[in-house]
C-alpha positions, 0 to 999 in steps of 0.5 A: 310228415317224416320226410319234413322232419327229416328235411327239416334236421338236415337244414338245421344240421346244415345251418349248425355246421355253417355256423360252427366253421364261420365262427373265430377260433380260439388260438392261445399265445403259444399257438400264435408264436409257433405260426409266427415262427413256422411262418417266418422260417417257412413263408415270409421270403415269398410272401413277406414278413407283413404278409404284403406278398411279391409282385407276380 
């Protein structure tokens, strides 16, 4: 009996943080313009403004 209850709370502590790390996260504006711009100074040369990428 202990060992289903212990079973069990694993499952569900399993299937909440599965739940929790697949859901959006919430970014505010400010967020958004700091990635744009560290991404921009920092990225966009290999991989693209539009994040399109180089061949090879």
């Amino acid at each position: 009996m202990i060992a289903a209850l212990i079973g069990a709370a694993i499952i569900t502590g399993l299937g909440v943080a599965y739940f929790n790390y697949e859901l959006p996260r919430l970014r505010t504006a400010e967020q958004i313009a700091l990635g744009r711009s560290v991404y921009m100074a920092n990225c966009a040369q290999c991989h693209g403004a539009q994040l399109e990428g180089q061949p090879d």
